[in-house]
DRENPA-3360 file (N, C-alpha, C; in nm, 2 decimals, always signed):
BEGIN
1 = XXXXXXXX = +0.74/-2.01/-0.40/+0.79/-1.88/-0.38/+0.94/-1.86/-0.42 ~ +0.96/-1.75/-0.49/+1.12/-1.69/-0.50/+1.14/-1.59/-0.49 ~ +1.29/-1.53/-0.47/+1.36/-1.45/-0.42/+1.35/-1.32/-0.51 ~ +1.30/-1.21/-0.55/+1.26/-1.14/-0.64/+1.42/-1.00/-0.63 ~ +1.47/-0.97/-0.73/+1.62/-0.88/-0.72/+1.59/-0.79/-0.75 ~ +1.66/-0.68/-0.72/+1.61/-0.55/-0.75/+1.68/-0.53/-0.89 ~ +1.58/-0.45/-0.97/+1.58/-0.43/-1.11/+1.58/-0.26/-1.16 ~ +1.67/-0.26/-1.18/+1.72/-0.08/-1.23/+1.60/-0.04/-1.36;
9 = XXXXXXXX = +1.53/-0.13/-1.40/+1.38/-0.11/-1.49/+1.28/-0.09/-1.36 ~ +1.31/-0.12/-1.24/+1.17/-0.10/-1.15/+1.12/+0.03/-1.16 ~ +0.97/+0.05/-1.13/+0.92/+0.15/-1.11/+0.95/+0.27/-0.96 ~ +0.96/+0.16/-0.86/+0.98/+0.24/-0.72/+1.14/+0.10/-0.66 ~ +1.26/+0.22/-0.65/+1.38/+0.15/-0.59/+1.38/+0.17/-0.47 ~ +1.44/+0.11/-0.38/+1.50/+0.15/-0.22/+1.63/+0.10/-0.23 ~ +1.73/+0.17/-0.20/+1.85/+0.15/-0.25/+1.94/+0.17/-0.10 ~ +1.98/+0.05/-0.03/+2.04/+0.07/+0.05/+2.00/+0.18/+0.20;
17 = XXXXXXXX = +1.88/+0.21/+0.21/+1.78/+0.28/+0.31/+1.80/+0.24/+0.45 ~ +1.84/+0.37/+0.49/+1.92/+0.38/+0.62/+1.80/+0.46/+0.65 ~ +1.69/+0.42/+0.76/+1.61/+0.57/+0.84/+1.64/+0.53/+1.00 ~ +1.71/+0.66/+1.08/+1.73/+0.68/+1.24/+1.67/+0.78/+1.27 ~ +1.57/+0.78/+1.43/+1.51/+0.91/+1.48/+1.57/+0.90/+1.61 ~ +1.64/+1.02/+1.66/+1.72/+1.04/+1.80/+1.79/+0.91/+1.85 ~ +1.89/+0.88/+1.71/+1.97/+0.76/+1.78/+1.92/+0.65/+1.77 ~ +1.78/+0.62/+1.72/+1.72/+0.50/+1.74/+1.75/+0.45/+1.56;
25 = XXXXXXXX = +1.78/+0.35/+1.57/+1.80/+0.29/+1.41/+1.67/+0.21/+1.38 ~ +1.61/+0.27/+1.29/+1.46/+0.18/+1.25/+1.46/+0.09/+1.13 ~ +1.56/+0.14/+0.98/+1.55/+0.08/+0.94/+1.73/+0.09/+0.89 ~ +1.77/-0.09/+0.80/+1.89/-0.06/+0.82/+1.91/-0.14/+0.67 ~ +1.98/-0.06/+0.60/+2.10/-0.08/+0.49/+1.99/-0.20/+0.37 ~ +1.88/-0.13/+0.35/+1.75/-0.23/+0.33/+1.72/-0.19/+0.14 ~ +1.69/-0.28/+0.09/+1.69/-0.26/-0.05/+1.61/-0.33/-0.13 ~ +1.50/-0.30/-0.20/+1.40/-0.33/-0.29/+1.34/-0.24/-0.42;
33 = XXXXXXXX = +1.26/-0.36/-0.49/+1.21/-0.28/-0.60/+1.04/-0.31/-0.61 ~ +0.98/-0.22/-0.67/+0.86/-0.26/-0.68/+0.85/-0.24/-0.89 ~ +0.77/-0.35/-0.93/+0.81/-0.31/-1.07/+0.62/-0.22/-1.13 ~ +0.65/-0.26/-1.24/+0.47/-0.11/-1.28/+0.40/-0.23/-1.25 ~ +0.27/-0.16/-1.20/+0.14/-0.27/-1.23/+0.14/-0.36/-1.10 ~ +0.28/-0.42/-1.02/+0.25/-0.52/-0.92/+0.20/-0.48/-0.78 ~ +0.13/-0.59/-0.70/+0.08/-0.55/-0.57/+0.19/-0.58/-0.46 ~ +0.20/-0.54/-0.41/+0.31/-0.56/-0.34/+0.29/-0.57/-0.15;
41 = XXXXXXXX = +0.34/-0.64/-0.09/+0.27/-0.61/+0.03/+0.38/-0.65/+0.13 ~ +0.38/-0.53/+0.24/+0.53/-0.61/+0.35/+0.44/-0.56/+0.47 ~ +0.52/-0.71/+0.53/+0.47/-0.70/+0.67/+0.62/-0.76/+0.75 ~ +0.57/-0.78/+0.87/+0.69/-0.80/+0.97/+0.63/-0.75/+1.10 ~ +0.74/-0.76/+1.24/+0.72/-0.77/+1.35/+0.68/-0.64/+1.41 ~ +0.60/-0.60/+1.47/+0.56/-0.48/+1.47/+0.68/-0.38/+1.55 ~ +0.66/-0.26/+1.52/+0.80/-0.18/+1.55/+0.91/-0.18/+1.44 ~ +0.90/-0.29/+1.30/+1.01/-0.33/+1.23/+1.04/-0.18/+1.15;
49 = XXXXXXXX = +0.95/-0.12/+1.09/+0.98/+0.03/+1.02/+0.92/-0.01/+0.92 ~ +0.78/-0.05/+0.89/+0.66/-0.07/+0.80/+0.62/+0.03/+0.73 ~ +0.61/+0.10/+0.82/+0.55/+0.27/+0.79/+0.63/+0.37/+0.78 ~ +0.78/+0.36/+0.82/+0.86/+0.41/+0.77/+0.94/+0.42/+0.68 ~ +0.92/+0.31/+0.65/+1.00/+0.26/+0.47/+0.85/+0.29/+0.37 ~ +0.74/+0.31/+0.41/+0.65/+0.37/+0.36/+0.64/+0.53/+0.34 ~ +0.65/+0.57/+0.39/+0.70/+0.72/+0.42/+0.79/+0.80/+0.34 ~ +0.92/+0.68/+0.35/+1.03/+0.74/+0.30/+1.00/+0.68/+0.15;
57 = XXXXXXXX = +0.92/+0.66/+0.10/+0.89/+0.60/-0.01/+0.78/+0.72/-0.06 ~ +0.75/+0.74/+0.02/+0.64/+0.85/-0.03/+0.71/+1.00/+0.03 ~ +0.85/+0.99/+0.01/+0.87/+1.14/+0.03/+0.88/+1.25/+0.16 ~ +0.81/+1.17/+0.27/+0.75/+1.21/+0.41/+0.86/+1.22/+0.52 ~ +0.94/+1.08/+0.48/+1.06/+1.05/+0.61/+1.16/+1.08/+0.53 ~ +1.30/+1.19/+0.57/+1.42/+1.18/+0.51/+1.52/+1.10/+0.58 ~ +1.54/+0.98/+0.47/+1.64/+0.90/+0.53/+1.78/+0.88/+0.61 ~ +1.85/+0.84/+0.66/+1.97/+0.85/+0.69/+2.07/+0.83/+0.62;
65 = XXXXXXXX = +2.08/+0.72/+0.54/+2.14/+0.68/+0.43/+2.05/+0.62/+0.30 ~ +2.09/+0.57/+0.19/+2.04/+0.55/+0.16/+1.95/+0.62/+0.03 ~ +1.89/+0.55/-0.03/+1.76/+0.69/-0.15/+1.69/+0.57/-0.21 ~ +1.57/+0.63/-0.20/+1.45/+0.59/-0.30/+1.44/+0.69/-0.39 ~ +1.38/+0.58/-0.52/+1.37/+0.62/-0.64/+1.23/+0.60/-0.76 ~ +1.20/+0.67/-0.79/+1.07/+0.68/-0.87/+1.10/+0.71/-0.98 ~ +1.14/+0.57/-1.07/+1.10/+0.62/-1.26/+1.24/+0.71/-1.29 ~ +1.35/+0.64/-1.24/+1.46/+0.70/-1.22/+1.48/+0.86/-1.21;
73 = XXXXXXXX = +1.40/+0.95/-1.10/+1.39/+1.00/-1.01/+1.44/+1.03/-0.89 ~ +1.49/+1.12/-0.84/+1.56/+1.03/-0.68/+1.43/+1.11/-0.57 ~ +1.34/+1.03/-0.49/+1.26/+1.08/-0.43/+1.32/+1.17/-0.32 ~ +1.30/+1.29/-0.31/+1.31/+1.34/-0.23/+1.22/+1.43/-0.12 ~ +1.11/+1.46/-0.18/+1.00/+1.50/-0.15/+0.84/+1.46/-0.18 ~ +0.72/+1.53/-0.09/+0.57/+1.41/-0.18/+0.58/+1.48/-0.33 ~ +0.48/+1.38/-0.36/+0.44/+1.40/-0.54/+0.35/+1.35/-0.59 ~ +0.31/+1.42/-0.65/+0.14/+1.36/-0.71/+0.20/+1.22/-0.78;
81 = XXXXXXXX = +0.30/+1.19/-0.80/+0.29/+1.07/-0.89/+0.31/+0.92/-0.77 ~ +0.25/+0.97/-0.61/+0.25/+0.87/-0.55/+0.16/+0.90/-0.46 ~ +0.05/+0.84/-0.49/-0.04/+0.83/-0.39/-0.07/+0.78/-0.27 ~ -0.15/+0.84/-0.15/-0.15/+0.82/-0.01/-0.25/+0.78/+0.04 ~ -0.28/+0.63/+0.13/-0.43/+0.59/+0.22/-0.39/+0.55/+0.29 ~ -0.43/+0.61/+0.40/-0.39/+0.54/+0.58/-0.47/+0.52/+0.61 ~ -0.45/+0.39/+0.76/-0.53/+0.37/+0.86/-0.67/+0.42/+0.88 ~ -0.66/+0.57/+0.92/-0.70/+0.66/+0.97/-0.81/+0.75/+0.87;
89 = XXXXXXXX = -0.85/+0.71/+0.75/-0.89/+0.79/+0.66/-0.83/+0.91/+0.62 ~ -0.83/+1.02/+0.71/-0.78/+1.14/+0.62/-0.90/+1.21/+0.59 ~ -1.05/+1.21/+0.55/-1.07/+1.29/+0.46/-1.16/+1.41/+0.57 ~ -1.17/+1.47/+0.51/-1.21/+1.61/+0.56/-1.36/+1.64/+0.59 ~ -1.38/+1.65/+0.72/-1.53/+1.63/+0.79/-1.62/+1.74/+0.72 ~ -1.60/+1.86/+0.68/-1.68/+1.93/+0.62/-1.69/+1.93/+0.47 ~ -1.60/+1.87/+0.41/-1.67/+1.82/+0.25/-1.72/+1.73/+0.23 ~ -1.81/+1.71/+0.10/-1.88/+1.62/+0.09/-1.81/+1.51/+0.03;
97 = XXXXXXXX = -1.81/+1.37/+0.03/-1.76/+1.24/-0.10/-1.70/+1.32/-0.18 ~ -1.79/+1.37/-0.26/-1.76/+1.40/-0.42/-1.65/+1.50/-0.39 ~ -1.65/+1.59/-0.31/-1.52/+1.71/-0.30/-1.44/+1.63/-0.23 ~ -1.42/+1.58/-0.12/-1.33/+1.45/-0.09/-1.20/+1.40/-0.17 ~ -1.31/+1.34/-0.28/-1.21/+1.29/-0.39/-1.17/+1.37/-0.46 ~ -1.19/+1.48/-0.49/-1.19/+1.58/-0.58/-1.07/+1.66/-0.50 ~ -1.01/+1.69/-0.39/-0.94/+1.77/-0.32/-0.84/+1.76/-0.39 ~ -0.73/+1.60/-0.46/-0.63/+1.67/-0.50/-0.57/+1.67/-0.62;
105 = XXXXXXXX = -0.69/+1.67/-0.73/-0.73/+1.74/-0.79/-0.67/+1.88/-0.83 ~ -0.80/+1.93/-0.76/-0.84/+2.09/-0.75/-0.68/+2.17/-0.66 ~ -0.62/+2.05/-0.59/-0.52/+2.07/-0.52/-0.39/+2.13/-0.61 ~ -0.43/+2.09/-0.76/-0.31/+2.10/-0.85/-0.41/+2.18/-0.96 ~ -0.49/+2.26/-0.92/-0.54/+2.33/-1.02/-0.64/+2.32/-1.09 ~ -0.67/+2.15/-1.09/-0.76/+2.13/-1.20/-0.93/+2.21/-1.19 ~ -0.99/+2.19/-1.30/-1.13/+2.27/-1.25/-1.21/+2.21/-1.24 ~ -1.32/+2.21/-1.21/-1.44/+2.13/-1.18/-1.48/+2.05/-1.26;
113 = XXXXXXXX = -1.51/+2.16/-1.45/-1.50/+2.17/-1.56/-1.46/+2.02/-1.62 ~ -1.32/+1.98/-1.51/-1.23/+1.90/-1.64/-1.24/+1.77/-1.50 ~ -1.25/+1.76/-1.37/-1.20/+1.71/-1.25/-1.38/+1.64/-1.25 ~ -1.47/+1.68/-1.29/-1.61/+1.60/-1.27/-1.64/+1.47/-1.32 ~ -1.59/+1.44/-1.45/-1.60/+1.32/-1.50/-1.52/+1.22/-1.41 ~ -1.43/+1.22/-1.39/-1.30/+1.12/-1.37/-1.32/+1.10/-1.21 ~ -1.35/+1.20/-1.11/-1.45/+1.22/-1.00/-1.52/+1.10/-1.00 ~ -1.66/+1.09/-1.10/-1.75/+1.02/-1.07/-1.72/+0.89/-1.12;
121 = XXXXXXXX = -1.64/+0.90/-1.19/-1.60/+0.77/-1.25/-1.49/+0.69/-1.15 ~ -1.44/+0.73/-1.05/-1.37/+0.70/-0.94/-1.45/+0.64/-0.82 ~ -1.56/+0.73/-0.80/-1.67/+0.69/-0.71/-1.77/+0.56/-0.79 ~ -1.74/+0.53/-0.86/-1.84/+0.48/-0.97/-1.77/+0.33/-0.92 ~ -1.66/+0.32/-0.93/-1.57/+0.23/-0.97/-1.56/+0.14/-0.81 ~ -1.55/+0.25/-0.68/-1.52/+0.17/-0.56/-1.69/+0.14/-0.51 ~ -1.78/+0.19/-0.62/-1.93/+0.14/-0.53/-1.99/+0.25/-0.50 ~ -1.94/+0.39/-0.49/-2.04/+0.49/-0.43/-2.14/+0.59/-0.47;
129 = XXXXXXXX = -2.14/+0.55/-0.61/-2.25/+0.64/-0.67/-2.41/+0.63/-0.64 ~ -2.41/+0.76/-0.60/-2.53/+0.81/-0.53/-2.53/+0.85/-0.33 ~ -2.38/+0.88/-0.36/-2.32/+0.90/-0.23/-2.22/+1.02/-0.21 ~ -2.27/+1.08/-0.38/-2.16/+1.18/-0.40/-2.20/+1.34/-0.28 ~ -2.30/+1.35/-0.21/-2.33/+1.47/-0.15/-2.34/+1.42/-0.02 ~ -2.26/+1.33/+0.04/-2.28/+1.27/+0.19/-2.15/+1.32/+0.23 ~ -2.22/+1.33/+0.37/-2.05/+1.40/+0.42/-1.99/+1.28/+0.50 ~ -1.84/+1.27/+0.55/-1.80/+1.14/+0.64/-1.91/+1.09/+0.76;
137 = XXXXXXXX = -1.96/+1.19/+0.81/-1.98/+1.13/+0.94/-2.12/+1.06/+0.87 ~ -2.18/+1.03/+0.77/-2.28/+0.98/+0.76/-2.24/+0.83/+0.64 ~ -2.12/+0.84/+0.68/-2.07/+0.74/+0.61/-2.00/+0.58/+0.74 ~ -2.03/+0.45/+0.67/-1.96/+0.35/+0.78/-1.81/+0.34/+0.76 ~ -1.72/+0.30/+0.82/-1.60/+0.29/+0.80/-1.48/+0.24/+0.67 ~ -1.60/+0.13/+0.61/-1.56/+0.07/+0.48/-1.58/+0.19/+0.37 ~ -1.70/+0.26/+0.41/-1.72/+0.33/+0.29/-1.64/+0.48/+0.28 ~ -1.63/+0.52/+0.43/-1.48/+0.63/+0.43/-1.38/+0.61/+0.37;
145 = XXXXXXXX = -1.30/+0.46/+0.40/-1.17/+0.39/+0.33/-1.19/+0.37/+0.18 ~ -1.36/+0.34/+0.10/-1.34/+0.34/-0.02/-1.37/+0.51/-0.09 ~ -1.41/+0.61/-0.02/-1.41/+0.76/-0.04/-1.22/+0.80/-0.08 ~ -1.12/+0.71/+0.07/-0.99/+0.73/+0.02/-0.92/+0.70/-0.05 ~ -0.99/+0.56/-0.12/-0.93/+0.48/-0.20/-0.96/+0.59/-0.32 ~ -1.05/+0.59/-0.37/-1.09/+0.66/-0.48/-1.03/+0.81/-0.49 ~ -1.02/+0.89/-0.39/-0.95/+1.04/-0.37/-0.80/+0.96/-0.45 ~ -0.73/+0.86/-0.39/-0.60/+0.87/-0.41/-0.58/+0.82/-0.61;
153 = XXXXXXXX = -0.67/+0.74/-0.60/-0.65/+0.72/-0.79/-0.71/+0.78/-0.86 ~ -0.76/+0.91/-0.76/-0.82/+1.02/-0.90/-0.75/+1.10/-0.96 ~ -0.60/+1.12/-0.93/-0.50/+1.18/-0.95/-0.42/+1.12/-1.04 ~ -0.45/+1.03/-1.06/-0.43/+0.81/-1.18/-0.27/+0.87/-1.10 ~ -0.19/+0.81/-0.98/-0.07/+0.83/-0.94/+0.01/+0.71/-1.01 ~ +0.10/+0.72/-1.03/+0.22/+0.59/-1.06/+0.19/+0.50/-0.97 ~ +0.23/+0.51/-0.80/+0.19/+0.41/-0.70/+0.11/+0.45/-0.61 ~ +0.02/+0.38/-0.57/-0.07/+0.38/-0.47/+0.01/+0.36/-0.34;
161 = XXXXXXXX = +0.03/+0.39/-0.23/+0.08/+0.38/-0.11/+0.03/+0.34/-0.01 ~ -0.04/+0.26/+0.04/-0.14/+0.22/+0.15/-0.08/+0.13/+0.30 ~ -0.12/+0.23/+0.40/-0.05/+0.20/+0.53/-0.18/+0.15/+0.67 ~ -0.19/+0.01/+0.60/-0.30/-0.02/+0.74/-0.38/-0.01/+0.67 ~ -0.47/+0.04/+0.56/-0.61/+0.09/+0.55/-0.70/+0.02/+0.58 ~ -0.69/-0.12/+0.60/-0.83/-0.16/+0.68/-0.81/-0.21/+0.84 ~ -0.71/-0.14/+0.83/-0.67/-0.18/+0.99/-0.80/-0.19/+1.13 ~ -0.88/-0.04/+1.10/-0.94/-0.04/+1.19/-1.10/-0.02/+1.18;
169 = XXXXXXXX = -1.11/-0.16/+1.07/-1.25/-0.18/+1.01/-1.29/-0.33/+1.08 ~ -1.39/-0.36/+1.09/-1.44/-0.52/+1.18/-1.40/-0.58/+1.06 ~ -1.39/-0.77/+1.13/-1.35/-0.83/+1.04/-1.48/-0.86/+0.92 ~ -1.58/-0.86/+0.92/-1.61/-0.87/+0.77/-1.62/-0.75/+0.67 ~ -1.58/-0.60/+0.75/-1.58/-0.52/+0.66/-1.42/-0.55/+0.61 ~ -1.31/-0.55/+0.71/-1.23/-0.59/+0.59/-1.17/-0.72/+0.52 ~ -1.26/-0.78/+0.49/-1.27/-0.89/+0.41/-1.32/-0.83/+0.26 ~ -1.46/-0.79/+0.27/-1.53/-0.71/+0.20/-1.39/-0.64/+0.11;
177 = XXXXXXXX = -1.35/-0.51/+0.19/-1.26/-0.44/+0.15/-1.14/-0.49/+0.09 ~ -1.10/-0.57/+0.13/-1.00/-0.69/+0.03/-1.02/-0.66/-0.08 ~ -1.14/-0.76/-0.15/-1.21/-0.83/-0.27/-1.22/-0.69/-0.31 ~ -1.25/-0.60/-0.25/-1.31/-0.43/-0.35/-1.16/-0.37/-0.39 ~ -1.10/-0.38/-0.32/-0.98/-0.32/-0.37/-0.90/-0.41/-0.47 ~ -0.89/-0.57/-0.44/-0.90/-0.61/-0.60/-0.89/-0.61/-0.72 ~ -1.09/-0.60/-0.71/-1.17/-0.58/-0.81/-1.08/-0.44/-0.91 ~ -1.07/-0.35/-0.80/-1.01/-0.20/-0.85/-0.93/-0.23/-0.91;
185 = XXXXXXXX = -0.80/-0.30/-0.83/-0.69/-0.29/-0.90/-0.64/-0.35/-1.04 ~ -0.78/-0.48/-1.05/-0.77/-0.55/-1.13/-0.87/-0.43/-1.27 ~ -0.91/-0.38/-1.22/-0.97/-0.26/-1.34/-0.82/-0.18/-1.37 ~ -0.76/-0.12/-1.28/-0.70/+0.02/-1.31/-0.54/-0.05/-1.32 ~ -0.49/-0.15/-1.29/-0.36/-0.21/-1.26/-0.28/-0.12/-1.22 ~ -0.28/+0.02/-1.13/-0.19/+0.06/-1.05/-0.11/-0.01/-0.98 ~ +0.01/+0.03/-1.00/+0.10/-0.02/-0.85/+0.09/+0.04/-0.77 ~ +0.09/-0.12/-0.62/+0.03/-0.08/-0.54/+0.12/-0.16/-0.40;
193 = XXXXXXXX = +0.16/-0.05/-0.31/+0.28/-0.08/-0.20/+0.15/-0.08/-0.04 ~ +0.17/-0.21/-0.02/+0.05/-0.20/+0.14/+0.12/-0.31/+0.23 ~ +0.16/-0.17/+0.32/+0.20/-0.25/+0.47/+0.05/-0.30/+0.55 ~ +0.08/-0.41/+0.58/-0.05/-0.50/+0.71/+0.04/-0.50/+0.83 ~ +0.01/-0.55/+0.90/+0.02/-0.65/+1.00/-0.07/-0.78/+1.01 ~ -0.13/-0.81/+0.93/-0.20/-0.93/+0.86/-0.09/-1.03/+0.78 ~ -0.09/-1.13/+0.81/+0.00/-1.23/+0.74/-0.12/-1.22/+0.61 ~ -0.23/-1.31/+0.64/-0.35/-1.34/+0.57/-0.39/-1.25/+0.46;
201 = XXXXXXXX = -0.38/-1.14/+0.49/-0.40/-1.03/+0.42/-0.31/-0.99/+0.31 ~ -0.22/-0.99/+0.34/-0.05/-0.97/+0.23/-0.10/-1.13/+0.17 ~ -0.10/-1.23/+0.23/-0.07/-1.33/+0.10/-0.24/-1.35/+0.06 ~ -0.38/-1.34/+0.08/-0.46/-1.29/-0.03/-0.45/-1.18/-0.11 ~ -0.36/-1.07/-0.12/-0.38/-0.92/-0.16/-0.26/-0.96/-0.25 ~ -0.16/-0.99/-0.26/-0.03/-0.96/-0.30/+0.04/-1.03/-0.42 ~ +0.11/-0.97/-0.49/+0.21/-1.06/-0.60/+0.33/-1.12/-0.55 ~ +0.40/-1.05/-0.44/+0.45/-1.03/-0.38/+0.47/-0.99/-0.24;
209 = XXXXXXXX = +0.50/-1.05/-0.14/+0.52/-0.99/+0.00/+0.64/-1.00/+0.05 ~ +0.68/-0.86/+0.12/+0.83/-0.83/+0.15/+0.79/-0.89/+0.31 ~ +0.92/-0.94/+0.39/+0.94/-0.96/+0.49/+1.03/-0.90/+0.55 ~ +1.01/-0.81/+0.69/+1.14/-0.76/+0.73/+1.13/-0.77/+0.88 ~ +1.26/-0.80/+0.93/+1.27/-0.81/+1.05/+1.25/-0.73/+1.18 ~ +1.28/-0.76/+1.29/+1.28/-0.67/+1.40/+1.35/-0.56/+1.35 ~ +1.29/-0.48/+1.47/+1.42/-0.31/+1.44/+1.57/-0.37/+1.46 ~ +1.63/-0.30/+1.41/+1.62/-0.23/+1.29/+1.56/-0.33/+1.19;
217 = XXXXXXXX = +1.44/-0.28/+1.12/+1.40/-0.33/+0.99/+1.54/-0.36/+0.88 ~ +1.51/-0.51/+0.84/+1.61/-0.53/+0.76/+1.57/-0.64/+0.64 ~ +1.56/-0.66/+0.51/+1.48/-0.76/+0.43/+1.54/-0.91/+0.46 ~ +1.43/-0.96/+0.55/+1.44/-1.08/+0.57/+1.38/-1.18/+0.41 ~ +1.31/-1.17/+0.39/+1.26/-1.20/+0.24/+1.20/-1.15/+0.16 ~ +1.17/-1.17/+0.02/+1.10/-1.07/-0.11/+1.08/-1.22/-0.15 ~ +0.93/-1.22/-0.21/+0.88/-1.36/-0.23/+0.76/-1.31/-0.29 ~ +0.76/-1.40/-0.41/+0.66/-1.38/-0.50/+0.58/-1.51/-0.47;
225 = XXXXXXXX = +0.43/-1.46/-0.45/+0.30/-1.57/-0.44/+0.27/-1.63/-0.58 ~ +0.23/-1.74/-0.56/+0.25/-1.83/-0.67/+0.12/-1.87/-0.67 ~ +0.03/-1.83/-0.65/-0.14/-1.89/-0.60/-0.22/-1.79/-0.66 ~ -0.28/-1.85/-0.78/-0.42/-1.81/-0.87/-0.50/-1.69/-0.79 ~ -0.53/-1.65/-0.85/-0.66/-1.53/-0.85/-0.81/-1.59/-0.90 ~ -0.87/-1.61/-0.83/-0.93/-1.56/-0.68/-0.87/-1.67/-0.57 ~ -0.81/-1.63/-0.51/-0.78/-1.71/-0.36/-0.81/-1.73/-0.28 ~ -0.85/-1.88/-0.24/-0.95/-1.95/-0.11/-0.85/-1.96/+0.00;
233 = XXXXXXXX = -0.95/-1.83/+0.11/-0.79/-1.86/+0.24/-0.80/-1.96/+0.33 ~ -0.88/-2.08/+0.27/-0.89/-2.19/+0.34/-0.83/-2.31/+0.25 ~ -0.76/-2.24/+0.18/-0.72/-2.34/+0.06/-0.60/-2.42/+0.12 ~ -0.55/-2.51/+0.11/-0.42/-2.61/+0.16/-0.28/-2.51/+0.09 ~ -0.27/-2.49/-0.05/-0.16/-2.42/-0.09/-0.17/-2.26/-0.02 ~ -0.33/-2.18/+0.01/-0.32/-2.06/+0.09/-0.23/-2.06/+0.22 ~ -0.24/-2.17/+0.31/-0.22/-2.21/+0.44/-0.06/-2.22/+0.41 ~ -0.04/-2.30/+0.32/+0.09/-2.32/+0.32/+0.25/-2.18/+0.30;
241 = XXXXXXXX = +0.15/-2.11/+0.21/+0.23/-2.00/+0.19/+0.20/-1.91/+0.31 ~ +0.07/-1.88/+0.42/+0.08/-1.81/+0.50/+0.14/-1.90/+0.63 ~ +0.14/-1.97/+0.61/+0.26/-2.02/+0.72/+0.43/-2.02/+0.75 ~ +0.43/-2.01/+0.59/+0.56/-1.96/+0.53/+0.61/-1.84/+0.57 ~ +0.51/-1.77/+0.57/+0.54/-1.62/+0.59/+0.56/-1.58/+0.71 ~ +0.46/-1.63/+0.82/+0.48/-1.67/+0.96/+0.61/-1.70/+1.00 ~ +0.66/-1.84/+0.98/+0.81/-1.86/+1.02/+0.90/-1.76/+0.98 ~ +0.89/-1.73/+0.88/+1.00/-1.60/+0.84/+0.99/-1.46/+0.93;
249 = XXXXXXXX = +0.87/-1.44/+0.99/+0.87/-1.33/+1.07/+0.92/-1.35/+1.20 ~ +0.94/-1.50/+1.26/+0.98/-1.51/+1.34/+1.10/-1.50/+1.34 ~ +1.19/-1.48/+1.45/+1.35/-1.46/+1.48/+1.39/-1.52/+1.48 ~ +1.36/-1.66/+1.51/+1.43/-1.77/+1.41/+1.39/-1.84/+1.29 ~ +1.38/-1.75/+1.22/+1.30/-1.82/+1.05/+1.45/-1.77/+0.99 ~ +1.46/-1.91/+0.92/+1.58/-1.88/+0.75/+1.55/-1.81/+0.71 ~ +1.65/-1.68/+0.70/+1.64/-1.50/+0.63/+1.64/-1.60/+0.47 ~ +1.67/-1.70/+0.41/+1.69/-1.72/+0.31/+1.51/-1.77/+0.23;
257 = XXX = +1.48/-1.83/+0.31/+1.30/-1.86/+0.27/+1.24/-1.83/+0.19 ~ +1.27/-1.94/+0.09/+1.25/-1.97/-0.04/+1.10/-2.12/-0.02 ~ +1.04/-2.05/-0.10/+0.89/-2.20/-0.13/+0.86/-2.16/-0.27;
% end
């Protein structure tokens, strides 16, 4: 693994990112890049500002100090050119899949006319064709998260944004969900920013996994995975680099943690 620098060619900057709520300092004086095309994945100690440096990345949180930057951009608001999948799904109990994905879209005008093909071809892509007239509740948990996956790259965004999404799926659905988002990404090569709380997870998924500290969130390391595609997480070099990542989360891991 190595130390990856921020690059004024990146696609998504954080430039010195100061975020405080009522006095509380969450994240502090913190700075990265994400470049086009890579997967990117940060984790750290819970409470660290995961989801808040996600946020303010997508426009949501306004910082204290600090600015993120999109395609030399200064983000200051959301934008279709950054797409959003939480935890939680999101999608809307009385439409069906196919309008689901279609919401933001039609959100920006498009018409049915022009928004049908690219629709199905979205559903086509995460598995769900022949599922286009099902509403959520008749859907399992994996298959809601791949309804959001697909909603968010039907809009083909710059970066994908993903907070938790298989957080609260059993472990063999998100296993499953891993390898399918993948597979996606490995079709569509979006860039793609996903906080876990999964060590395991960030180093099968990632090009790259950020580490940051306790609150205040601060970059303990930026470290590029060096391990082939497809990755066995029982592999001796898998173990090695998720153990890596492990010590660094701890409070006393070398903020310098280089492999």
């Amino acid at each position: 693994m190595t130390d990856s620098s921020v690059s004024p060619a990146s696609e998504l900057r954080v430039v010195n990112l100061t975020v405080g709520f009522n006095g509380l300092q969450v994240l502090e004086d913190l700075s990265l890049s994400v470049r086009r095309g890579e997967f990117v994945a940060i984790v750290g100690p819970t409470g660290c500002g995961k989801t808040t440096l996600l946020r303010a990345m997508a426009g949501l949180t306004r910082p204290t100090a600090g600015e993120v930057w999109m395609n030399g951009t200064r983000v200051t608001e959301p934008g279709p050119e950054r797409g959003l999948v939480f935890q939680e799904f999101a999608l809307f109990p009385w439409l069906t899949v196919r309008q689901n994905v279609a919401f933001g879209l039609e959100a920006r005008g498009v018409k049915e006319s022009a928004w049908s093909e690219p629709v199905a071809r979205h559903l086509q892509m995460v598995g769900l064709q022949g599922f286009e007239d099902y509403r959520p509740r008749q859907l399992s948990g994996g298959m809601k998260q791949r309804v959001a996956i697909a909603r968010a790259l039907a809009t083909q965004p710059a970066v994908v944004l993903m907070d938790e999404p298989f957080g609260s799926l059993d472990s063999q659905s998100r296993c499953e969900m891993q390898s399918e988002l993948l597979r996606v990404w490995e079709q569509t090569r979006s860039t793609i920013v996903f906080v876990t709380h999964s060590v395991e997870e960030a180093v099968f998924l990632a090009d790259r996994v950020i580490v940051l500290s306790a609150r205040p969130g601060r970059l303990v390391a930026d470290l590029t995975v060096r391990l082939p595609r497809i990755r066995v997480r029982t592999g001796q070099e898998f173990n090695a680099v998720r153990a890596k990542v492990m010590e660094l989360i701890q409070p006393s891991a070398d903020p310098a943690g280089e492999m």
